[in-house]
PyMOL Python script that loads the backbone (N, CA, C, O; Angstrom):
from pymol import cmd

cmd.read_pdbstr("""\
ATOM      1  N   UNK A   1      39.607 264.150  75.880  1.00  0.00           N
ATOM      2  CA  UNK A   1      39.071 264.491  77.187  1.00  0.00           C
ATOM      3  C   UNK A   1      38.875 263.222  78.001  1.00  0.00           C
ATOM      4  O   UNK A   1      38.484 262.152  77.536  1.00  0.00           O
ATOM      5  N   UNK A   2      39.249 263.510  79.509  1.00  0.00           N
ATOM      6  CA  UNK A   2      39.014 262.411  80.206  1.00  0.00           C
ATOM      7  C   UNK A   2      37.182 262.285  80.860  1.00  0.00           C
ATOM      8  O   UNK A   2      36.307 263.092  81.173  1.00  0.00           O
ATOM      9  N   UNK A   3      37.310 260.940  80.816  1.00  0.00           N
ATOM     10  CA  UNK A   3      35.997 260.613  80.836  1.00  0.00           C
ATOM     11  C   UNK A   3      35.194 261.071  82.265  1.00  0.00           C
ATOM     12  O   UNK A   3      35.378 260.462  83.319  1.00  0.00           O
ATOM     13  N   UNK A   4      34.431 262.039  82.164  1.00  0.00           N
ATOM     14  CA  UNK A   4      34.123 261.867  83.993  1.00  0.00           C
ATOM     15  C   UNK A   4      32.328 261.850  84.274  1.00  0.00           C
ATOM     16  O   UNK A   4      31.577 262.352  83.437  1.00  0.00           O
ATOM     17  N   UNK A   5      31.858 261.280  85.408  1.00  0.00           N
ATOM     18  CA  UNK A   5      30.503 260.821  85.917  1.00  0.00           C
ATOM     19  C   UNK A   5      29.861 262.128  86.170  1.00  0.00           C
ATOM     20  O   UNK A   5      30.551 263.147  86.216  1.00  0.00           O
ATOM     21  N   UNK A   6      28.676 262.158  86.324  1.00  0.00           N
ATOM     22  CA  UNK A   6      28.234 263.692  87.023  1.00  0.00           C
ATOM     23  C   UNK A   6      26.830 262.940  87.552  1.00  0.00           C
ATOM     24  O   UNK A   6      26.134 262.033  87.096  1.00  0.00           O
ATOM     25  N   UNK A   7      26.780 263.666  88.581  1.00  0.00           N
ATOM     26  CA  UNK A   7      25.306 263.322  89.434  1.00  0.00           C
ATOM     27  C   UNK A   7      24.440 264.251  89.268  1.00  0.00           C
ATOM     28  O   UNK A   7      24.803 265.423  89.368  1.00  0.00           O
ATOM     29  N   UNK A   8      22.752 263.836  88.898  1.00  0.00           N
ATOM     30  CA  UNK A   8      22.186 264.633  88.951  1.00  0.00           C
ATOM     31  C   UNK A   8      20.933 264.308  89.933  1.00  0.00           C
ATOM     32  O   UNK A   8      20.731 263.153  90.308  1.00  0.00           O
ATOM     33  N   UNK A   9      20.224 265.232  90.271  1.00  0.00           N
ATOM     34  CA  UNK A   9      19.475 265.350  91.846  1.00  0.00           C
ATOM     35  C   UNK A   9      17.610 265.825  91.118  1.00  0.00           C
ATOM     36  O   UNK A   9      17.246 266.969  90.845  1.00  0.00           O
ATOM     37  N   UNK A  10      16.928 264.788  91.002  1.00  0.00           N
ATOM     38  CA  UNK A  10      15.047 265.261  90.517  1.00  0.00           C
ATOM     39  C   UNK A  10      14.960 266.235  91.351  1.00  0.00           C
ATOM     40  O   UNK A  10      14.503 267.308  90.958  1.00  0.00           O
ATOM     41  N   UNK A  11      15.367 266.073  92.641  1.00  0.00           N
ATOM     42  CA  UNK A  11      14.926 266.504  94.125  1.00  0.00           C
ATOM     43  C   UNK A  11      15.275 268.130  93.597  1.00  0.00           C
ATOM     44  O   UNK A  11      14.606 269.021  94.120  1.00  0.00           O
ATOM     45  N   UNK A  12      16.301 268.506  92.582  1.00  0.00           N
ATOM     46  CA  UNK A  12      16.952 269.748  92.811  1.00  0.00           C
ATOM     47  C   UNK A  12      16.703 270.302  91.974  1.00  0.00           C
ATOM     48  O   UNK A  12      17.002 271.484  92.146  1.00  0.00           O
ATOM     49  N   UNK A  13      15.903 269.944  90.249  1.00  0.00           N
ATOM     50  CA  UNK A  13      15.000 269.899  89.183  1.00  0.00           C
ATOM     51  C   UNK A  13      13.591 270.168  90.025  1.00  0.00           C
ATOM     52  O   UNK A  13      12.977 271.199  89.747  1.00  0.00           O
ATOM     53  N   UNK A  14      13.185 269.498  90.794  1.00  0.00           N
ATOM     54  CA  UNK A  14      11.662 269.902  91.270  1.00  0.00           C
ATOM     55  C   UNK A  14      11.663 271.088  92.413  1.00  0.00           C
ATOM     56  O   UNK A  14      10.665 271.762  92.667  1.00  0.00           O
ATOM     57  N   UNK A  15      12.439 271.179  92.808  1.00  0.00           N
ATOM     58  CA  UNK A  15      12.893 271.954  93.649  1.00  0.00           C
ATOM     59  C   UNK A  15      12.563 273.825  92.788  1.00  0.00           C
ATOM     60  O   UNK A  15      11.754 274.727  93.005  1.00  0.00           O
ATOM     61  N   UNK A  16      13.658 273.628  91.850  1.00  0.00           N
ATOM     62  CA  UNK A  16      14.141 274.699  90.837  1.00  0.00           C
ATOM     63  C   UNK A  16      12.857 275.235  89.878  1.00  0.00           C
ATOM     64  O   UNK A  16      12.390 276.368  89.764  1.00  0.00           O
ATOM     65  N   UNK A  17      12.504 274.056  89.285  1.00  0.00           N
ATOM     66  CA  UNK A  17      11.448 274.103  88.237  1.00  0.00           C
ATOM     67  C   UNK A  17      12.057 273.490  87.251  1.00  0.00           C
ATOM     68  O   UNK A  17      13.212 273.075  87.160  1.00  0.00           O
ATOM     69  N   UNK A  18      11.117 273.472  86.476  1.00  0.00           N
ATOM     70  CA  UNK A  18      12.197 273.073  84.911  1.00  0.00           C
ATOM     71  C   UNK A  18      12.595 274.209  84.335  1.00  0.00           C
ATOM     72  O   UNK A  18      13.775 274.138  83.993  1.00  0.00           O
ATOM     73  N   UNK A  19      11.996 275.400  84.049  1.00  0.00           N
ATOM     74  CA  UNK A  19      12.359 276.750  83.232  1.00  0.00           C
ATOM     75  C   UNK A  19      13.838 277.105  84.527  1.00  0.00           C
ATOM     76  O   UNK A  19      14.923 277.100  83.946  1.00  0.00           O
ATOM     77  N   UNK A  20      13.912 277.292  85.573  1.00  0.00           N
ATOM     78  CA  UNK A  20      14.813 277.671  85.951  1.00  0.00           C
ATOM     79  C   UNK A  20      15.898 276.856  85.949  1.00  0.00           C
ATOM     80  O   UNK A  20      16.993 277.386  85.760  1.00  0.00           O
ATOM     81  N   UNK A  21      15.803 275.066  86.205  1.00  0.00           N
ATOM     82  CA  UNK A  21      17.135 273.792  85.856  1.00  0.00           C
ATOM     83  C   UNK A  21      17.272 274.436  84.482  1.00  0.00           C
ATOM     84  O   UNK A  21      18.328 275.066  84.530  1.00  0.00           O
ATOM     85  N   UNK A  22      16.759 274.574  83.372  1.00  0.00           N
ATOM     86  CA  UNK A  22      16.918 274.441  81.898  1.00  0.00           C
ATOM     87  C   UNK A  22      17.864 275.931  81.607  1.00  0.00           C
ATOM     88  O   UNK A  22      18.667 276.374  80.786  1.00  0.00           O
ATOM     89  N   UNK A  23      17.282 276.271  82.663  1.00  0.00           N
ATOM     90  CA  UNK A  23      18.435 277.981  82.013  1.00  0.00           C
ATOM     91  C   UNK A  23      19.615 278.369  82.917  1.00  0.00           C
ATOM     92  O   UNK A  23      20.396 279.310  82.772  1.00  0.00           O
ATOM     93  N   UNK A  24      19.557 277.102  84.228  1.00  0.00           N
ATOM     94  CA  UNK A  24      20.793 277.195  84.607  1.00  0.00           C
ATOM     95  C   UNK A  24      21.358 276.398  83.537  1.00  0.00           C
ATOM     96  O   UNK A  24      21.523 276.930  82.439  1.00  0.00           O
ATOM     97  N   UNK A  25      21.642 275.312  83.705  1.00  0.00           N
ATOM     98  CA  UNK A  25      22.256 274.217  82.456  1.00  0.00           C
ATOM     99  C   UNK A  25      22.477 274.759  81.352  1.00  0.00           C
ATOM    100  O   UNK A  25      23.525 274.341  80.858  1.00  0.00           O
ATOM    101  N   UNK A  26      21.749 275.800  80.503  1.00  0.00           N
ATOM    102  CA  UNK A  26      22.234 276.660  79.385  1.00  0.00           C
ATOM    103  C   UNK A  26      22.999 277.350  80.233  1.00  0.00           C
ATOM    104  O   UNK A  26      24.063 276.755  80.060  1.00  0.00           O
ATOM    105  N   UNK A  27      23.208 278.111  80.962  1.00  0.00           N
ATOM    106  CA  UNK A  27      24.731 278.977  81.407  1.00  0.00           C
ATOM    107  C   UNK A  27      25.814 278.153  81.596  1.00  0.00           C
ATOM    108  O   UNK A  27      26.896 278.573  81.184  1.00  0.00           O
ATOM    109  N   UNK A  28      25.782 277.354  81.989  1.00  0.00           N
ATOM    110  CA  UNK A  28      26.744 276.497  82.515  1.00  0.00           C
ATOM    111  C   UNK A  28      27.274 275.912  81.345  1.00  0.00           C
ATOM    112  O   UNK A  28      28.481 275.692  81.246  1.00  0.00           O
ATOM    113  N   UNK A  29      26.502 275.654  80.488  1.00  0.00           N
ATOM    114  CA  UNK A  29      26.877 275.182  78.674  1.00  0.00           C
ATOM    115  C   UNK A  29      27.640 276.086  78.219  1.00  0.00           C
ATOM    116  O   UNK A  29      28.725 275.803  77.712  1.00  0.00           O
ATOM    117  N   UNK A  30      27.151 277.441  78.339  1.00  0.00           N
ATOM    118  CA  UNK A  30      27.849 278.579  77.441  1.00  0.00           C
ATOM    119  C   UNK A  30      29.057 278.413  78.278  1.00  0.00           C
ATOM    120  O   UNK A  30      30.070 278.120  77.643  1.00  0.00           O
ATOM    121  N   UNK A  31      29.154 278.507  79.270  1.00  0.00           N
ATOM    122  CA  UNK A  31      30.434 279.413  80.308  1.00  0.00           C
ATOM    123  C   UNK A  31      31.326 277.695  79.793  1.00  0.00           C
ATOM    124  O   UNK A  31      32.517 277.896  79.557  1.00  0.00           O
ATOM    125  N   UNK A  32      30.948 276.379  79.641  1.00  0.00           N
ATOM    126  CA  UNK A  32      31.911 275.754  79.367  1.00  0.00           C
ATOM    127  C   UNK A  32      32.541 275.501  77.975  1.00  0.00           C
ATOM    128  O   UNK A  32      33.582 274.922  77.667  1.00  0.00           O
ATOM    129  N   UNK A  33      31.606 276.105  77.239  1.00  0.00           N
ATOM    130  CA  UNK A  33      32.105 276.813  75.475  1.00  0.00           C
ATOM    131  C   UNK A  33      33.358 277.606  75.445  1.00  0.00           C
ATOM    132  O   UNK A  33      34.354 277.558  74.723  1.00  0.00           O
ATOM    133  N   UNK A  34      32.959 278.456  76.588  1.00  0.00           N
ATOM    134  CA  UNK A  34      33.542 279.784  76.533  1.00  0.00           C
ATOM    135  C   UNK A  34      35.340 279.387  77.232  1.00  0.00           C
ATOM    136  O   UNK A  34      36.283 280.153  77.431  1.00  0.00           O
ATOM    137  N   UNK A  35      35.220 277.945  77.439  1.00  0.00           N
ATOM    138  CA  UNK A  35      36.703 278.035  77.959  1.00  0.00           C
ATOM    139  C   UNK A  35      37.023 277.812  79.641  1.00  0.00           C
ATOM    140  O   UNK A  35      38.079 277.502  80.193  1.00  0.00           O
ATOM    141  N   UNK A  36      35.735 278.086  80.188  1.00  0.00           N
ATOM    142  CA  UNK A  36      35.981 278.303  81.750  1.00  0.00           C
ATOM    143  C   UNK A  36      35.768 276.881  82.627  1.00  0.00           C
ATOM    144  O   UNK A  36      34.811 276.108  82.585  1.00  0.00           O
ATOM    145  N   UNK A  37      37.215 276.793  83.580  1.00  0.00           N
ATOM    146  CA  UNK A  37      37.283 275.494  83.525  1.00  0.00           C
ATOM    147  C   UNK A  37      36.224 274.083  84.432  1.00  0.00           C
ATOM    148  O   UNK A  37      35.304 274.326  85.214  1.00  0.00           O
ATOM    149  N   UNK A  38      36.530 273.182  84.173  1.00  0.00           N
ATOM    150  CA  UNK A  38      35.600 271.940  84.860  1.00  0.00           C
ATOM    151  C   UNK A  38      35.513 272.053  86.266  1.00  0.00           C
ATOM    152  O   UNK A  38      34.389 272.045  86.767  1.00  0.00           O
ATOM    153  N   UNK A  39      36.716 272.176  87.138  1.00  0.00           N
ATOM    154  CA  UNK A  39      36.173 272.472  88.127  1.00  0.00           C
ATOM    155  C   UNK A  39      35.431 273.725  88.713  1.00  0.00           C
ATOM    156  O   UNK A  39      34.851 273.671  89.798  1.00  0.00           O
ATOM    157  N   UNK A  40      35.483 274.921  87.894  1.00  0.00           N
ATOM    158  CA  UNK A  40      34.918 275.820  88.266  1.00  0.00           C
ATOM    159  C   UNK A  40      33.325 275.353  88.135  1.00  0.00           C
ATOM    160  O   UNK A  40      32.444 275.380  88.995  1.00  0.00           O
ATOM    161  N   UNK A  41      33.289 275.046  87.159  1.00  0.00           N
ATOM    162  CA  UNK A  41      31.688 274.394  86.723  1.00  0.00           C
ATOM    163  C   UNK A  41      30.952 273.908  87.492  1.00  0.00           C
ATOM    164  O   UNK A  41      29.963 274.299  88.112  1.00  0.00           O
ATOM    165  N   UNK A  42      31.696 272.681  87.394  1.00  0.00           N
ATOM    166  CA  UNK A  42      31.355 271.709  88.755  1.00  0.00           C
ATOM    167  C   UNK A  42      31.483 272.159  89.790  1.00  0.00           C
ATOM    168  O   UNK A  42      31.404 271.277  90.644  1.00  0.00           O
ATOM    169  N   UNK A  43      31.713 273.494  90.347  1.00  0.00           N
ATOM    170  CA  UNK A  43      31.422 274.163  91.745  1.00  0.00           C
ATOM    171  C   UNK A  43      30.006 274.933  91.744  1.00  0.00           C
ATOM    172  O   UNK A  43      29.444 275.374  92.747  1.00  0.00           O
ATOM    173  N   UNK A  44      29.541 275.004  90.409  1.00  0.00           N
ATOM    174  CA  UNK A  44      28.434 276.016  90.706  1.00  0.00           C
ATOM    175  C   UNK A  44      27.629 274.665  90.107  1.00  0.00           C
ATOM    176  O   UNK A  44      26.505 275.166  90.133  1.00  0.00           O
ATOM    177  N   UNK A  45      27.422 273.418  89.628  1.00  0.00           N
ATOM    178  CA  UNK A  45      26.592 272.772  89.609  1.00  0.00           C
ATOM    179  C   UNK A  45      26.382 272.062  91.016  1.00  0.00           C
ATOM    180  O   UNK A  45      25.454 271.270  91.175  1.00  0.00           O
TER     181      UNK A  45
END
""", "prot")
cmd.dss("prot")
cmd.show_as("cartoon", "prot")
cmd.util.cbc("prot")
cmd.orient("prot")
């Protein structure tokens, strides 16, 4: 796999909460288990 950067935002963690960042980030884990690709991902992160 090629190596790639990702940005992440406190502003969008405090924003969210932590229970709601923590259980988006678990979907986004599964759905990239599951095969579905990087840029799709990286559109909904």
């Amino acid at each position: 796999q090629a190596p790639a950067a990702v940005q992440v935002s406190a502003r969008r963690w405090q924003r969210l909460g932590v229970w709601r960042s923590s259980w988006r980030n678990a979907q986004l884990r599964r759905a990239w288990r599951q095969g579905v690709p990087i840029d799709q991902l990286a559109g909904r992160y």
